[in-house]
C-alpha positions in Angstrom: -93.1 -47.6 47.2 -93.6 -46.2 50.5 -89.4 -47.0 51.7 -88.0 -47.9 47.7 -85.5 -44.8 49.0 -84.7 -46.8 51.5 -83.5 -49.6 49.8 -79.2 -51.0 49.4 -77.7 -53.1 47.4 -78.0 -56.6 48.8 -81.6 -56.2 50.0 -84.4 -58.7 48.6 -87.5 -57.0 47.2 -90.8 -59.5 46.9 -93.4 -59.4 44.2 -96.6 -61.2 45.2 -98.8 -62.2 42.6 -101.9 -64.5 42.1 -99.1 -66.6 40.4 -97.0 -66.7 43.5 -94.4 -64.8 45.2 -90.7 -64.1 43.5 -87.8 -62.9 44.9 -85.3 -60.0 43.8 -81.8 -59.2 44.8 -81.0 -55.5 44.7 -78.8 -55.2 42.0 -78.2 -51.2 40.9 -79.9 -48.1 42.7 -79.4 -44.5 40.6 -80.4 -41.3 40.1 -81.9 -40.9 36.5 -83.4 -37.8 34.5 -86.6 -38.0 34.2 -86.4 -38.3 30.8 -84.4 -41.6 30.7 -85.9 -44.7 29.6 -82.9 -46.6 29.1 -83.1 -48.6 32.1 -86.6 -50.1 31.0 -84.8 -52.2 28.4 -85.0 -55.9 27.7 -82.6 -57.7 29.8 -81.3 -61.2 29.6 -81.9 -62.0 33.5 -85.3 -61.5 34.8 -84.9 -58.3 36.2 -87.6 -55.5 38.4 -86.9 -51.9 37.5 -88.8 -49.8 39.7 -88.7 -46.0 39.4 -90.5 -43.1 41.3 -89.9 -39.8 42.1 -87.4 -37.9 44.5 -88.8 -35.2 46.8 -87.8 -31.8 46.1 -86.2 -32.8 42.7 -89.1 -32.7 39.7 -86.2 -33.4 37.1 -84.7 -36.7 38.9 -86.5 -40.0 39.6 -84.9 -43.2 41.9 -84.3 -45.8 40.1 -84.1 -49.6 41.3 -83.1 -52.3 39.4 -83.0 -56.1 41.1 -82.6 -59.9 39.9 -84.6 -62.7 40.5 -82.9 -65.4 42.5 
């Protein structure tokens, strides 16, 4: 999570696993409280959410959300 703020839209985000490396598309970065869960819902696409915090703003998290392709 070292550079997720330095992510765009269009940029492909890779999730290595022991079952083999996927591919994501950067679909939607936001700003969220950090109170909002509504972007960890089911989705119909296979779909990464990551979130983590934003320095100097305790109340606001990034949010990332990207498709597989």
């Amino acid at each position: 999570f070292k550079n997720i703020h330095k992510l765009k839209i269009g940029d492909v985000i890779y999730y290595q696993s022991i079952y083999g490396t996927k591919r994501y598309l950067v679909e939607n970065i936001t700003k969220i409280q950090e109170t909002d869960f509504s972007y960890l819902q089911s989705t119909q696409d296979n779909t990464i959410t990551l979130i983590t915090c934003i320095s100097n703003k305790p109340e606001l998290r990034l949010c990332i959300q990207a498709k597989e392709f």
